[in-house]
C-alpha positions as CSV (number, residue, x, y, z in Angstrom):
1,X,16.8,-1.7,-13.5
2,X,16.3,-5.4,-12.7
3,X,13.1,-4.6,-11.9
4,X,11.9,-2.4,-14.9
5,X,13.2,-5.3,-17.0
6,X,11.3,-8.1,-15.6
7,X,8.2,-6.1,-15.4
8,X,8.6,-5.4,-18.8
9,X,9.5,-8.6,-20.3
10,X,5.8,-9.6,-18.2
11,X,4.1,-6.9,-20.3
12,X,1.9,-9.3,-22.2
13,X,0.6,-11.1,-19.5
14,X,0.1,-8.0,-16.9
15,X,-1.6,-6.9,-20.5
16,X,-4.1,-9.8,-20.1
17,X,-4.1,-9.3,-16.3
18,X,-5.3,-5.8,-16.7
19,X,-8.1,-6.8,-19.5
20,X,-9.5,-9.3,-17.0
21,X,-9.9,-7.1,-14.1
22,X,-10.9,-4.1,-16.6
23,X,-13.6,-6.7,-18.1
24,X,-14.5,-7.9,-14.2
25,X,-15.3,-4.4,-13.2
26,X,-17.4,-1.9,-15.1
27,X,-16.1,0.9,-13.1
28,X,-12.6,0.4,-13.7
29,X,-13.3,-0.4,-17.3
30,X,-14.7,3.5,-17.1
31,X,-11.7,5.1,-15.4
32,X,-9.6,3.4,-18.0
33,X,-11.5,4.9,-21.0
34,X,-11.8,8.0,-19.1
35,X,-7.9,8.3,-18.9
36,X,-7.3,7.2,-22.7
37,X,-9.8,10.4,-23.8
38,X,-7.9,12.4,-21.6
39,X,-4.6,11.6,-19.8
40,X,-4.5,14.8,-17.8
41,X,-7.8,13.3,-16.3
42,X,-6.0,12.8,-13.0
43,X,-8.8,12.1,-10.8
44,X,-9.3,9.1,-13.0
45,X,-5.6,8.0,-13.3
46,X,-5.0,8.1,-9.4
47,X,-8.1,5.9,-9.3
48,X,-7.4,3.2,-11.2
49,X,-3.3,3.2,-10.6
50,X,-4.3,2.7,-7.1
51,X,-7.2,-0.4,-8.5
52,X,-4.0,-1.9,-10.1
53,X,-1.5,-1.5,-7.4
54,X,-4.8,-3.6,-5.3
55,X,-4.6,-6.0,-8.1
56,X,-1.0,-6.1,-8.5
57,X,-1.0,-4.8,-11.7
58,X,2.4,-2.8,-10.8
59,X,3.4,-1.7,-14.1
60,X,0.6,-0.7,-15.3
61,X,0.1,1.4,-12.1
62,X,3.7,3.1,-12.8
63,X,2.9,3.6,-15.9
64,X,-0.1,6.0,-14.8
65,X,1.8,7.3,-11.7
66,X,4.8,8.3,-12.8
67,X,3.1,10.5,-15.9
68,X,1.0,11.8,-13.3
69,X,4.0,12.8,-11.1
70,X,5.3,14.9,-14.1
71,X,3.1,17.3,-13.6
72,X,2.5,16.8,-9.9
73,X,6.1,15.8,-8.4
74,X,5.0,16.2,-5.0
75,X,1.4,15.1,-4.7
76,X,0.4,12.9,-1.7
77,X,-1.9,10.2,-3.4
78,X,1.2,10.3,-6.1
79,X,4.1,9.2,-3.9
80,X,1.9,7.1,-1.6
81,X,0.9,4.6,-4.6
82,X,4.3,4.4,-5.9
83,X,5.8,3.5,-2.9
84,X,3.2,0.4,-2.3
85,X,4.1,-0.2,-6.3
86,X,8.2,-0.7,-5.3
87,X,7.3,-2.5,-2.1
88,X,5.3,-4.9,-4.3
89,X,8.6,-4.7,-6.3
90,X,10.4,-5.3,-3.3
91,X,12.5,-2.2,-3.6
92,X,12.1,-1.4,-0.3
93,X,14.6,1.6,-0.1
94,X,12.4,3.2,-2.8
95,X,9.2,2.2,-1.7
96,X,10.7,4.1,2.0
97,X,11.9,7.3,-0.1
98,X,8.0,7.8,-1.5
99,X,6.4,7.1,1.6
100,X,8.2,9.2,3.4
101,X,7.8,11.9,0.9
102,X,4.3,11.6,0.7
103,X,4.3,12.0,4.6
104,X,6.5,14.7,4.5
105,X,4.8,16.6,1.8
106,X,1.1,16.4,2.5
107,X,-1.7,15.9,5.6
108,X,-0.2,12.6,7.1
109,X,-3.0,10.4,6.5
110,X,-3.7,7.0,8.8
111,X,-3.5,5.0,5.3
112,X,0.0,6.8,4.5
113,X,1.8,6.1,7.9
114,X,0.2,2.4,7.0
115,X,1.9,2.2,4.3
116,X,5.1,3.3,6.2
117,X,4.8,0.6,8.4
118,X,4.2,-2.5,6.2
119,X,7.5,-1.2,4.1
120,X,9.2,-1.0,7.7
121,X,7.5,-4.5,8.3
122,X,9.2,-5.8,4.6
123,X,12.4,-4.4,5.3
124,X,12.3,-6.1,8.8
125,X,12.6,-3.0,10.9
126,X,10.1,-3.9,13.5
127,X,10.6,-0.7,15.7
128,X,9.9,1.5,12.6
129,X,7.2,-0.4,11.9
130,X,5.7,0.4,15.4
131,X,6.5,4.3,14.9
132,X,4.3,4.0,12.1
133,X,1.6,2.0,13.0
134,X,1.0,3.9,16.3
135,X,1.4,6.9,14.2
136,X,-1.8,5.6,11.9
137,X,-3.5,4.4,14.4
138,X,-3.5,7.8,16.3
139,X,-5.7,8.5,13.2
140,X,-7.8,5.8,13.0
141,X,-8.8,2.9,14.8
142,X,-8.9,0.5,12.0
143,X,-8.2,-3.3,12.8
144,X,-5.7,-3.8,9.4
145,X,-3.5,-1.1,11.6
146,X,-4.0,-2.6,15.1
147,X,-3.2,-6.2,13.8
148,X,-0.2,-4.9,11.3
149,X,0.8,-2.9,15.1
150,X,0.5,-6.5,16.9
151,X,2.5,-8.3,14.6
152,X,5.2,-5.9,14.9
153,X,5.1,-5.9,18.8
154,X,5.7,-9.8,17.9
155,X,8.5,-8.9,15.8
156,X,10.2,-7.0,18.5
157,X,9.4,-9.3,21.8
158,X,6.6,-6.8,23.2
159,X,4.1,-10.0,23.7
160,X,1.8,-8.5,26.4
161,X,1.5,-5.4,23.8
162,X,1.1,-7.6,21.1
163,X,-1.4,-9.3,22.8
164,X,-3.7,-6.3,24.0
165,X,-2.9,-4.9,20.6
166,X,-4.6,-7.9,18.8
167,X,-7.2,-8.4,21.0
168,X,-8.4,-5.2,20.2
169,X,-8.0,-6.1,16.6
170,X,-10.4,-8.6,17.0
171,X,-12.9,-6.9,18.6
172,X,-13.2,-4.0,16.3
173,X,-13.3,-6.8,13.6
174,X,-13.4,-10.4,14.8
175,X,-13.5,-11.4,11.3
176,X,-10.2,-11.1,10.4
177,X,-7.8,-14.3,10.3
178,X,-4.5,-12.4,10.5
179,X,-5.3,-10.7,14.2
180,X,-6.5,-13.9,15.3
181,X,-3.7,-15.8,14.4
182,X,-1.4,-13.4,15.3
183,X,-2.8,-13.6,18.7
184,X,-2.9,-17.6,18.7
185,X,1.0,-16.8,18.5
186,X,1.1,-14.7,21.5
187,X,-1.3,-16.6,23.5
């Protein structure tokens, strides 16, 4: 309830939040006509409730995702975006509940059991966290997973996984500050 309240009472600015990024990209500004012609459009709401959850724009992204879920309680993309909008909201029990349901109810996707982990990371559950990361890493070697799967092996004492975890981070992206950082730590 807490939360409802203070997203609401931020309504006017998340109002001019949501103009600026709607003005700052022409193909959100689409999807958002798109789904005021037609709310049932759900191709187009799942789109841009997953642009706003990137953006932060939680309550607009409920907004979109739970009249979505009406009609489509059970839907993977559904449940997957409102549990990254309640971890944003730090409701992390929540945010656990739609995970797990969007696992539970659909293909178990590498970006899903992702997901899972950084809400096992925020509730600082380290060996959950590494379930799910190996999980989504089993499904594709991305570096966001392997350094996310490092920083848990941190979180847990496992430094000499940590480290070959986040050396392999690095070389599948050696851009990335967070694997090398985390790494600096281990090393």
């Amino acid at each position: 309830r807490a939360v409802y309240k203070v997203e609401h009472e931020n309504n006017n600015k998340q109002a001019e939040e949501r103009a600026a990024v709607l003005a700052q990209s022409p193909e959100l500004a689409d999807l958002s006509s798109r789904v005021d012609r037609n709310p049932a459009d759900r191709d187009a709401a799942l789109r841009l409730a997953a642009a706003y959850v990137d953006h932060q724009l939680y309550w607009s992204a409920y907004e979109l995702l739970t009249s979505a879920q009406a009609a489509s309680p059970d839907d993977v993309a559904i449940n997957l975006n409102l549990a990254r909008v309640w971890d944003g909201w730090g409701e992390y029990d929540l945010a656990l509940s739609y995970g797990e349901r969007a696992i539970g109810t659909g293909t178990a996707s590498a970006q899903a059991y992702e997901v899972l982990g950084r809400i096992h990371l925020h509730r600082n559950a380290p060996a959950e966290a590494i379930a799910s990361f190996n999980q989504a890493a089993q499904r594709e070697n991305k570096p966001s997973i392997l350094s996310n799967l490092g920083y848990s092996y941190i979180l847990a004492g496992d430094w000499e996984t940590a480290r070959t975890t986040l050396e392999k981070a690095v070389e599948l992206d050696d851009a990335m500050a967070e694997a090398h950082n985390n790494l600096a730590i281990v090393l």
